[in-house]
C-alpha positions, -999 to 999 in steps of 0.1 A, spaced: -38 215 137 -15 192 156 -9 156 158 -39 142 169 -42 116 201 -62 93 218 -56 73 242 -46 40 227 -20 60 204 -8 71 235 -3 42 252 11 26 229 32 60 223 48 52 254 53 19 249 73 23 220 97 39 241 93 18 276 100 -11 252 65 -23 260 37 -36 229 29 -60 207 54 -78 193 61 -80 152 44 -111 133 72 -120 104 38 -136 87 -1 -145 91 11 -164 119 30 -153 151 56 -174 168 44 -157 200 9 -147 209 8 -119 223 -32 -105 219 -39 -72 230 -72 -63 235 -93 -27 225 -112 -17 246 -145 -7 231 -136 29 237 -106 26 216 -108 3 181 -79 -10 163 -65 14 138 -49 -2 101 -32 8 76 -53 -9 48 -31 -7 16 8 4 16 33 -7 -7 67 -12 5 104 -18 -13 85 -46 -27 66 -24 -52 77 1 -81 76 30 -57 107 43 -33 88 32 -2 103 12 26 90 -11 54 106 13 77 94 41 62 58 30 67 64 18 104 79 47 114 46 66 99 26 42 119 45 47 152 35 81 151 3 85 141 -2 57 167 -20 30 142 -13 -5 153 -18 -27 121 -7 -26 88 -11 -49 63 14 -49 35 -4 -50 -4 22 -52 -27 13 -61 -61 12 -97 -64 35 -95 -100 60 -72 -86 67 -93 -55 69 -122 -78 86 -103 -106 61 -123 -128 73 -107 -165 97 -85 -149 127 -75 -169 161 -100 -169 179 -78 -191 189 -40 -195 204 -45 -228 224 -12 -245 222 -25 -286 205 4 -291 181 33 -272 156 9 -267 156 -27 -257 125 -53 -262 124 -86 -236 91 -110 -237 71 -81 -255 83 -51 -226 100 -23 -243 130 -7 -223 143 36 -232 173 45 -221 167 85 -214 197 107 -219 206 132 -194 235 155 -175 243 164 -147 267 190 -128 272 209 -158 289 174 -179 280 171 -210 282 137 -233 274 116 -260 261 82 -269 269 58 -296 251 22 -304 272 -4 -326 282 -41 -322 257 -44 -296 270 -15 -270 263 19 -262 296 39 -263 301 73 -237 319 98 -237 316 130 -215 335 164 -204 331 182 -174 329 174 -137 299 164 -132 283 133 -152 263 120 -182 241 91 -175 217 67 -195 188 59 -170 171 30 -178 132 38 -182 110 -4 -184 74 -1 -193 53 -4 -162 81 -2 -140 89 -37 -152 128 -39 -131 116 -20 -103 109 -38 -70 128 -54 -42 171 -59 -45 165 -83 -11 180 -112 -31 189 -94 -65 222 -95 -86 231 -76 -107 255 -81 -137 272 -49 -152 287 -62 -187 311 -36 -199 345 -22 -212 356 4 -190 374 38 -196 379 70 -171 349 74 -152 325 41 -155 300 44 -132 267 23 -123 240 40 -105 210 26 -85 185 49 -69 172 29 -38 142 31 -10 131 61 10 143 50 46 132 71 82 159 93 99 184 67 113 219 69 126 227 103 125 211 109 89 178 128 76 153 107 62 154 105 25 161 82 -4 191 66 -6 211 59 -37 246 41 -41 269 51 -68 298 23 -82 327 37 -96 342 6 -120 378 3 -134 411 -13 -136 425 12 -116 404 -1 -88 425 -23 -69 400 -42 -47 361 -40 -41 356 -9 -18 326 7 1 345 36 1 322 61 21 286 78 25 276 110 26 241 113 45 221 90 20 245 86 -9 272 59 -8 299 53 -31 317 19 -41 348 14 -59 349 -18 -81 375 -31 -105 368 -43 -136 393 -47 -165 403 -32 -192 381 -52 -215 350 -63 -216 341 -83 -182 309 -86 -163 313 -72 -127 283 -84 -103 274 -62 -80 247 -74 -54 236 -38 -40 222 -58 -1 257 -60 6 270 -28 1 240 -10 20 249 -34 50 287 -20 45 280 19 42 244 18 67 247 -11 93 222 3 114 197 1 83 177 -31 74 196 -35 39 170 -63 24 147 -35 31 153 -14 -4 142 -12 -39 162 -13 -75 140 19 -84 161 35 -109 193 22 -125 213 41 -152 247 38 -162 269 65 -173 301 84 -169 318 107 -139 337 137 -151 358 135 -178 359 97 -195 344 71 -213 327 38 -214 311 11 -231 278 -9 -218 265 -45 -235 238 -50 -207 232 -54 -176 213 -83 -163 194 -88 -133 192 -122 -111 165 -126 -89 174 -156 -63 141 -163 -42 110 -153 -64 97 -186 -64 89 -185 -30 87 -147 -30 57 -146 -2 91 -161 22 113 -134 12 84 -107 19 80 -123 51 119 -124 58 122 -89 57 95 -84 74 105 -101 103 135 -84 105 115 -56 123 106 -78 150 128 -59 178 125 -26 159 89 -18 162 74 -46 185 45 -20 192 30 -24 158 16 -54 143 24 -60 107 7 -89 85 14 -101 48 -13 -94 22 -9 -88 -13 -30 -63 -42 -34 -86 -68 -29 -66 -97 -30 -86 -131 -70 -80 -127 -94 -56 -119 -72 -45 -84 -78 -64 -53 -66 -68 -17 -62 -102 2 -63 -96 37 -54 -129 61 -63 -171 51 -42 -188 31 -18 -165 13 -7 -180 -19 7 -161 -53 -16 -166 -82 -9 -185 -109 -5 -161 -142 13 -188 -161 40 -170 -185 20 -140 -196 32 -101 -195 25 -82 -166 -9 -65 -185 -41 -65 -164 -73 -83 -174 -97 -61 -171 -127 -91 -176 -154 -88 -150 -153 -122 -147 -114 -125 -142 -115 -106 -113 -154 -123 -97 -132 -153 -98 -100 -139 -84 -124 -130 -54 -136 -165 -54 -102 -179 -53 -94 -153 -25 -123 -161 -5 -117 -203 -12 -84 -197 5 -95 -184 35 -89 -145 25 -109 -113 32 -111 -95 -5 -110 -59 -12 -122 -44 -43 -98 -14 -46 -99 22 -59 -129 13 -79 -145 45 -90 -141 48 -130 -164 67 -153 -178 90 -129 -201 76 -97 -232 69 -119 -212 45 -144 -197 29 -111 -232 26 -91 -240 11 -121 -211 -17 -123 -211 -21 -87 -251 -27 -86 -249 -51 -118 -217 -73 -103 -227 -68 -68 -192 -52 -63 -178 -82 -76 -187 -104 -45 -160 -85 -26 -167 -82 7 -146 -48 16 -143 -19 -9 -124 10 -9 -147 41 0 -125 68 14 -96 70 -8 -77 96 -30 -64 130 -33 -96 152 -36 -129 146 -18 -150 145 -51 -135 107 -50 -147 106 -15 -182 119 -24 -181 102 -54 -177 69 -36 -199 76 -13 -223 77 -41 -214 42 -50 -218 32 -12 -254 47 -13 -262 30 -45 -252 -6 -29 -269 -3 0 -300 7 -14 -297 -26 -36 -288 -47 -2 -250 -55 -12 -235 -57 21 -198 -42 12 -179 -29 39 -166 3 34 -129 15 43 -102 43 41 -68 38 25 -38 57 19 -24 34 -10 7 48 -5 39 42 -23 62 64 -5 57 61 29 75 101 37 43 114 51 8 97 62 -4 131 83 7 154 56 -5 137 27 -40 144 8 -48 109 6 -42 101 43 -68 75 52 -68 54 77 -96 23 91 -104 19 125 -120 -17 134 -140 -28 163 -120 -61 166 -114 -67 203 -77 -76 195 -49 -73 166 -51 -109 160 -55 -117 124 -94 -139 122 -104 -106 149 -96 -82 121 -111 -106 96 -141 -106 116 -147 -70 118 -142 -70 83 -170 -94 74 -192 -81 95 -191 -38 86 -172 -30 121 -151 -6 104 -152 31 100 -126 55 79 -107 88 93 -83 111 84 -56 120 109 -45 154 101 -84 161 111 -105 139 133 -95 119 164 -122 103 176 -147 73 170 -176 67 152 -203 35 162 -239 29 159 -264 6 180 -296 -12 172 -320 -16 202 -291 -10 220 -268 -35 210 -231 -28 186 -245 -26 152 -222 -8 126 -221 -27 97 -251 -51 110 -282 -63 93 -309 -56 119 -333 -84 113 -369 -70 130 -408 -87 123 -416 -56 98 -443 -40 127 -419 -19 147 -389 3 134 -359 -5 156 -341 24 173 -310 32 164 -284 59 171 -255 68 153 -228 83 178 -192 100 170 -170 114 199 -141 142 198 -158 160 170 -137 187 152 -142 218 164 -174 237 149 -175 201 129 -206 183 126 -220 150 125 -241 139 95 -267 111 94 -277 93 58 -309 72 56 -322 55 27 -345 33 13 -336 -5 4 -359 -11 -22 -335 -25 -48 -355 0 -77 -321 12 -93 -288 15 -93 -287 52 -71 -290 65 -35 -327 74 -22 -315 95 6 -315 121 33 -295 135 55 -297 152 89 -267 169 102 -265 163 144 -241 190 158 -240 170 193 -221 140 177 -251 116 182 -287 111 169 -310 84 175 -334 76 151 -362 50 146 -351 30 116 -385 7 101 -379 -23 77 -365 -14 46 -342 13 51 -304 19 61 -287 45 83 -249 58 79 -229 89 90 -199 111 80 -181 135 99 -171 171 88 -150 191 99 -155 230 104 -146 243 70 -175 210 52 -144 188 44 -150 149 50 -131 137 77 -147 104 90 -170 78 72 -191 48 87 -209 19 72 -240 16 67 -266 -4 91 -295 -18 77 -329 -27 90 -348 -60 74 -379 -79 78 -363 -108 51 -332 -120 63 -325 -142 32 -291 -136 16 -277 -116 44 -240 -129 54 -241 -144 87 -215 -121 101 -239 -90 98 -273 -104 112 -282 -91 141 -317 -105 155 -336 -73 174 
């Protein structure tokens, strides 16, 4: 099917190119406020949880804003692991004594391979790997960290190439998938640095589509030539934000026929203690570029059980000197959701399901999801993740734990958010973009997941005729409150399907049924006790949409205030 529309993705379709929108927040506060309202016909589409060149993946900022622009989804919020952004444990030194290197406990392989039919040879003494290689092509080491402990951002990195040079030295650094721009596909880009004495000056000497290639001299001898990789992306690509890139892959190695000897390379990071600045720095840097979409700094903290921090107070946590290895303690992460909800913070209890739905159900019921107050529903490749979580969802609200449920993409690549399996995307009914408005709808259940590539529309549900996704109907216990559950734009020969179960807290499992409505609404009367949520199919059965649940109670006790709704 084609790209789908609706009317706010159009509007602000148009204003992308009449120069018209939102404008860019470089942080969790705007310089210029600028609300912009949604209508109650049209909520607030966000992207949930993307990494960008801050993270191990080749993803850009750009890359995920030009996704955004055209799928027409205002808001993303960027979730970059807290430890990457930070570098907290992350790799100083690439040394070459040998095929592996060991820093702080983090083991480093340096993988062998050819390319352009070159072949070569490696040999470790006195603390250096020694090349040699025939042919025209090359012969690389590529440097392989545990966890992708070097990968991340190169906005304020160094880095320092120790090595005696012979015919051919050459430095390689794979960089961040970037949107077409300037004449060039979109792609990864990569810059390739040619070192030797015979290189008379430093010289961006030219790019080919996405590859560049720099000329640096170096001595004879040993030396350390710095190369900081910012600058030469702003020489070869001015039209690209150059901060805006990764250190994915480095290797090292030899072009055509040659030699050369590597000690180490090392790798400076200038601004990670105030990495959240930096984040924000590039960010803002997309101000004039997309001012139609609204972007807003979060972070996945990642060193426990995986969580999102959506708006308050953004701080880094404090891991003290440890190694980048999660804590997977129940209790380390209920108390990272503390800390997140002390600051201010909306968190997310991400890509939970582990050991099947039951064992999750079960771990969800016992911890009450951790205290979270979001969790990832609609996630993932496959729908038996989405059906799986659903079964988690069930399981929750039968036991009362108010969790809002969302969609997520989680991507770390940014090329494709239509075309990709795991292509979810939340829709809130905030009446603005503005940061406690999405907070807000969070809290209180307003939210409802979709996938673009097949549903369009909206789904809601009232309570005596009042906006109640999400809410906790409160009613005396004598009368069941009538509800309906509504969805526009169905798919074609899609359906509508309404879930009610019991809240009787007996065990950690759904007690439901469901009712499919082929009209895209159904109105039920929902008594004390029970809860009501809905999914949308498309033609062929597949999951398209999911809602939160609404839940009606005679005992109002332990309910968040966001969700009560007094019938």
């Amino acid at each position: 099917m084609g790209e789908p529309t609706l009317s706010r993705r159009t509007l602000l379709r148009a204003a992308a190119v009449g120069g018209l929108g939102v404008p860019l927040l470089s942080g969790c506060t705007a310089t210029t406020r600028a609300p912009v309202p949604a209508p109650a016909t049209d909520p607030v589409s966000v992207a949930m949880h993307l990494h960008s060149s801050f993270s191990e993946g080749t993803a850009s900022m750009a890359a995920h804003l030009d996704q955004a622009r055209r799928l027409g989804v205002d808001v993303l919020f960027w979730t970059d692991h807290d430890f990457r952004v930070s570098a907290q444990g992350y790799r100083r030194r690439l040394g070459l004594a040998g095929p592996t290197d060991t820093e702080h406990g983090i083991e480093l392989t340096w993988q062998q391979r050819s390319e352009g039919g070159s072949t070569g040879e490696v040999r470790y003494g006195g603390g250096a790997a020694a090349l040699t290689a025939r042919g025209e092509g090359a012969f690389w080491l590529d440097a392989d960290a545990w966890n992708s402990t070097y990968s991340g951002s190169l906005a304020d990195t160094t880095l320092g190439v120790e090595l005696r040079p012979g015919p051919g030295a050459a430095v390689q650094v794979d960089l961040s998938y970037q949107p077409a721009s300037g004449g060039r596909p979109a792609g990864r880009y990569r810059l390739t640095y040619r070192l030797g004495a015979a290189r008379a000056a430093r010289r961006a000497s030219g790019a080919e589509g996405t590859d560049g290639l720099v000329d640096l001299p170096a001595p004879a001898e040993w030396s350390t030539v710095d190369i900081r990789p910012v600058d030469d992306v702003r020489a070869l690509w001015p039209d690209l934000v150059a901060e805006d890139n990764s250190l994915f892959r480095l290797r090292v190695g030899v072009l055509g026929t040659g030699s050369a000897t590597f000690r180490q390379v090392t790798i400076a990071r200038a601004r990670r203690g105030d990495s959240l600045s930096l984040m924000r720095d590039v960010m803002g840097r997309y101000a004039r570029r997309y001012p139609d979409r609204r972007q807003y700094a979060a972070l996945e903290v990642s060193l426990v059980r995986h969580l999102n921090w959506f708006g308050g107070e953004l701080v880094m946590p404090d891991y003290g000197d440890r190694a980048p290895v999660k804590d997977d303690a129940i209790g380390a992460a209920e108390a990272m959701v503390r800390f997140i909800q002390g600051h201010g913070g909306v968190a997310a209890y991400n890509h939970p399901l582990a050991g099947g739905p039951a064992a999750t159900a079960a771990h969800m019921v016992a911890t009450r999801a951790l205290g979270a107050d979001v969790v990832e529903v609609a996630y993932g490749r496959d729908q038996s993740t989405v059906d799986g979580m659903l079964h988690v969802l069930d399981a929750c609200a039968r036991n009362g734990i108010h969790v809002t449920a969302t969609g997520v993409t989680d991507d770390h690549e940014g090329a494709d958010w239509y075309g990709s399996r795991a292509n979810w995307i939340t829709r809130l009914w905030a009446p603005s973009v503005e940061l406690p408005d999405l907070q807000a709808a969070l809290r209180a259940g307003r939210a409802f997941a979709y996938k673009p590539d097949g549903w369009a529309g909206a789904l809601d549900a009232t309570a005596a005729g009042r906006p109640a996704l999400g809410a906790v109907a409160v009613t005396d216990g004598r009368r069941p409150v009538p509800v309906t559950v509504t969805a526009t734009e169905l798919p074609r020969d899609g359906a509508l399907e309404v879930v009610t179960g019991r809240v009787d807290r007996a065990a950690a499992e759904p007690a439901v049924t469901s009712t499919t409505a082929r009209g895209g609404g159904h109105s039920i009367d929902l008594p004390a006790g029970s809860y009501v949520r809905a999914v949308v199919r498309d033609a062929g059965g597949r999951i398209v949409g999911v809602g939160n649940p609404l839940w009606v109670t005679g005992e109002p006790a332990g309910v968040p205030p966001a969700r009560l709704l007094l019938t």
